[in-house]
N, C-alpha and C positions, 0 to 999 in steps of 0.2 A: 279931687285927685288924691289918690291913696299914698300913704308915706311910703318913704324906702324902707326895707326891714333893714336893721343894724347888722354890720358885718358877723358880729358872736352870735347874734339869733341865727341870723340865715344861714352860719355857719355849720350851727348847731341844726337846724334842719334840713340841711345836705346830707350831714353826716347819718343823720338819721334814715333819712330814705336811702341812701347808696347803702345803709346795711341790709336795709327791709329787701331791697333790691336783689343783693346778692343772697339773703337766704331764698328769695324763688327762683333761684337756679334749679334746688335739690329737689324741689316739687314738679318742675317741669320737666324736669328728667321723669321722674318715676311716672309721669304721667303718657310720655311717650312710650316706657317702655309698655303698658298696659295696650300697645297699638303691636306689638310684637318688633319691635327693632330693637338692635343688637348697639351696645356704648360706643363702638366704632360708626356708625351709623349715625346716631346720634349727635354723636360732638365733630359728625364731619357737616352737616349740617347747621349746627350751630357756629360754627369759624366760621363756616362759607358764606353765611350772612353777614355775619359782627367784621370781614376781609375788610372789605371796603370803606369801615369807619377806622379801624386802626391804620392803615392803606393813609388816609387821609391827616389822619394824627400825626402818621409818623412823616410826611410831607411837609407838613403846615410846621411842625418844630424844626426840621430840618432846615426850612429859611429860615427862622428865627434865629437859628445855631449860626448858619450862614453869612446873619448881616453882623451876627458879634465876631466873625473871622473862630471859628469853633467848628472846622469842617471835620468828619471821621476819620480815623487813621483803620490802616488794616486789621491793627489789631483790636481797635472797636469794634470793627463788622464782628471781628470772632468770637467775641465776648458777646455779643449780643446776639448772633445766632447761638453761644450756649446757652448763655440765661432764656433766651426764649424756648429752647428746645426743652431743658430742665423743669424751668418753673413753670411754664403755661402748658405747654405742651405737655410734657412725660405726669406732671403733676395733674391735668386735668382727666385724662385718659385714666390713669388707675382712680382719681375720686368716679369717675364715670363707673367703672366697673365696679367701684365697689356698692355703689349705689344699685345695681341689681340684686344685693345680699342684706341690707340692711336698710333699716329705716332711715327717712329723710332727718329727721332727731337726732339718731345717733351718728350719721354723718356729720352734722354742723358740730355737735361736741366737740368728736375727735379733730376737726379743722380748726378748734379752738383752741387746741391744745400749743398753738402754730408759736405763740411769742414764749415758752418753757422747750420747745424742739431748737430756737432760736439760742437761746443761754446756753443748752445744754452741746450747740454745737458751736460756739462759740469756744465753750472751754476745752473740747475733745481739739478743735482743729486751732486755736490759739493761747491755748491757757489761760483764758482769761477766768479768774477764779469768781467762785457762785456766790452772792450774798446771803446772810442765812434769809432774810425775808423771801428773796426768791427760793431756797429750797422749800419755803412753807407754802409759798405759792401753788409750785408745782406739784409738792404731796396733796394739795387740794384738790387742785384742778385734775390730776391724776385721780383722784380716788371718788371724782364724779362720773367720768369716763366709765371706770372701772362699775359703778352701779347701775348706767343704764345696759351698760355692756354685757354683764351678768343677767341681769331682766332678762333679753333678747334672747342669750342661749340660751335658758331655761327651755323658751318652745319651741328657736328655727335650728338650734345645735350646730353642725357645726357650718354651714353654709353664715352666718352671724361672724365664727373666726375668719373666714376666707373676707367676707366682705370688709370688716373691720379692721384687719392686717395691709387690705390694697387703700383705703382710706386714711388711715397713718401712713402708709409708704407715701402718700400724696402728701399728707400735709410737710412729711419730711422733708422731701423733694421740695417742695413751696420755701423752706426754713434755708434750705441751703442756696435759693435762689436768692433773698431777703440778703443773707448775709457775703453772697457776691457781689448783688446790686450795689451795695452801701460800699463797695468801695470805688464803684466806676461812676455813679449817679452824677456826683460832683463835677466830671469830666464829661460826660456825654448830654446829661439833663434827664430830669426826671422822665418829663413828655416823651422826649425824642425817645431816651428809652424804652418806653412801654412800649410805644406807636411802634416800633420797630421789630420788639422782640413777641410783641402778641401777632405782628403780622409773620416773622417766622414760625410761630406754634401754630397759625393758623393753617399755612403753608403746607408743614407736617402733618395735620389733622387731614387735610384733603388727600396727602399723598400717600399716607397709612388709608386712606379708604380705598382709594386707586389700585394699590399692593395687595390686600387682603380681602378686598372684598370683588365680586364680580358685578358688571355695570344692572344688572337686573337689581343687584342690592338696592339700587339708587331710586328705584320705585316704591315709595312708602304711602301709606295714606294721608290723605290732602290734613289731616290734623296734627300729623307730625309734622307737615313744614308750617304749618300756623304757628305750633308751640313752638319750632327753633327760630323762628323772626322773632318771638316774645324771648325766647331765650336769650338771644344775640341783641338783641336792641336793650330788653327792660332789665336784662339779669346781669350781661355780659360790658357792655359798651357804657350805657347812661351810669350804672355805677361807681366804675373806674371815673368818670369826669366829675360826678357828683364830689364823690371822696379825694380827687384833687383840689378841687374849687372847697371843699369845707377846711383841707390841711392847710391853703392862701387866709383861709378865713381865723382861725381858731387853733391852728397848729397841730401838729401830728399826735400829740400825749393825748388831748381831747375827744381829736377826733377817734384814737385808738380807745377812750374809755366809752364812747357815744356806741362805736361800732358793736358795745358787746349788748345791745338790743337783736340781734342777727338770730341768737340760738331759740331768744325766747322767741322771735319772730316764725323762724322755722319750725319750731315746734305747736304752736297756733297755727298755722297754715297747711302742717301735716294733719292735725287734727280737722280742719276745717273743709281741707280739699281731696285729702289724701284717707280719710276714716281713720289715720293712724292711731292707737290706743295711746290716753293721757294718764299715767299714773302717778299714783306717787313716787315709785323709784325715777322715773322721768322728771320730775318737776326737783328733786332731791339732787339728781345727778346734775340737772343743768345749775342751779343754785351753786352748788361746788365749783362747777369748772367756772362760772363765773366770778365766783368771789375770789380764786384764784389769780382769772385774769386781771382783776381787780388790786388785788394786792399787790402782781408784777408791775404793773402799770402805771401805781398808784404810789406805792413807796418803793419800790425795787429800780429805779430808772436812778440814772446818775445824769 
């Protein structure tokens, strides 16, 4: 009979797969788009699958909330149809889009840039003032971005700025959701949170295809809904639980330094699935914004 693995191993291999997880999001996108659909399209099919397990999330915490007398108030719904509408929702759609303009590499960078978007709107919208580690952080991780970013224009010009401008408006978006969540979390619950506010992003995703698009739209080739079940199940659903159940395990600082396995992940993967070219300004750039994250994470935390 095989032993239990120890809560900090397993925890530490939670964290690990739920990152590996969430960089094949950006490969499976760009692999549908190679099927001719359009990121509305796309991420309306990916919600429409992952409904029914956050549907179910946000259920199963809600009795939870329940038996501790923690029922919602009005103004939780509201808070939680914006966070969802912001962070999942409006945040997923512009990384969607932007991923038709740029590489799956330079996508994950710029999403990494998400805990210096986090400081730096921390101080613009609270004052809360910057340590100098974290501005060395951020000139780091900045100035990796900025090399693979440079790369890319040099050949695709300026379709590379469109794409890489809607990629940061995402992770921005994502940064301002982070720092709303953190003050309602404590009051509503983590779970019930998510379960809730990804079921209204989902909600939206469906409803923005319904609006914009015409019902023919909804006919795609049978390997687009393959890839958005993998999408919605392996990229989208199992990660968010993996990466809760590692933070029960190991705590959130850990699990945030494990996660920064994500860019190199996507970056091997684009290469491996995607023919994406491996350079050295690639491997230069991710190395930066890593060490970056590293250093916010690592001594920048109070």
């Amino acid at each position: 009979m095989p032993l239990p693995l120890k809560p900090g191993l397993s925890g530490l291999m939670l964290a690990t797969a739920g990152a590996i997880a969430f960089s094949g999001k950006a490969i499976i996108v760009k692999l549908s788009y190679r099927h001719g659909v359009d990121a509305a399209t796309v991420i309306m099919y990916r919600m429409l699958f992952a409904l029914p397990c956050f549907l179910l999330l946000g259920w199963w915490s809600e009795r939870q909330a329940h038996a501790k007398a923690n029922p919602l108030t009005r103004a939780d719904v509201w808070r939680i149809v914006g966070l969802g509408f912001v962070g999942y929702y409006l945040s997923s759609y512009l990384d969607f889009l932007g991923l038709q303009f740029i590489t799956a590499s330079l996508e994950r960078l710029i999403l990494y840039l998400n805990p210096t978007l986090v400081v730096l709107l921390g101080w613009v919208l609270y004052k809360k003032p910057i340590q100098p580690i974290r501005m060395l952080a951020m000139a780091v991780s900045y100035s990796g971005v900025l090399v693979v970013f440079a790369h890319e224009l040099s050949f695709a010009g300026a379709e590379v700025m469109w794409g890489a401008s809607l990629v940061f408006a995402s992770a921005l978006t994502y940064a301002l959701y982070l720092i709303y969540s953190g003050q309602w979390v404590q009051r509503i619950g983590a779970m019930r949170l998510v379960g809730w506010a990804t079921s209204v992003a989902s909600v939206c995703c469906i409803v923005q295809f319904l609006v914009l698009r015409p019902w023919a739209a909804a006919d795609v080739p049978v390997e687009v809904l393959w890839l958005a079940i993998l999408n919605a199940l392996a990229c989208t659903v199992a990660p968010v639980l993996m990466v809760m159940m590692a933070v029960e395990r190991i705590g959130a600082a850990l699990t945030a330094q494990t996660g920064m396995i994500g860019p190199m992940a996507t970056v091997a993967l684009g290469v491996m699935v995607l023919d994406e070219p491996l350079t050295i300004w690639i491997g230069l750039g991710t190395l930066l914004v890593l060490g970056g994250v590293f250093i916010v994470s690592k001594y920048g935390a109070k």
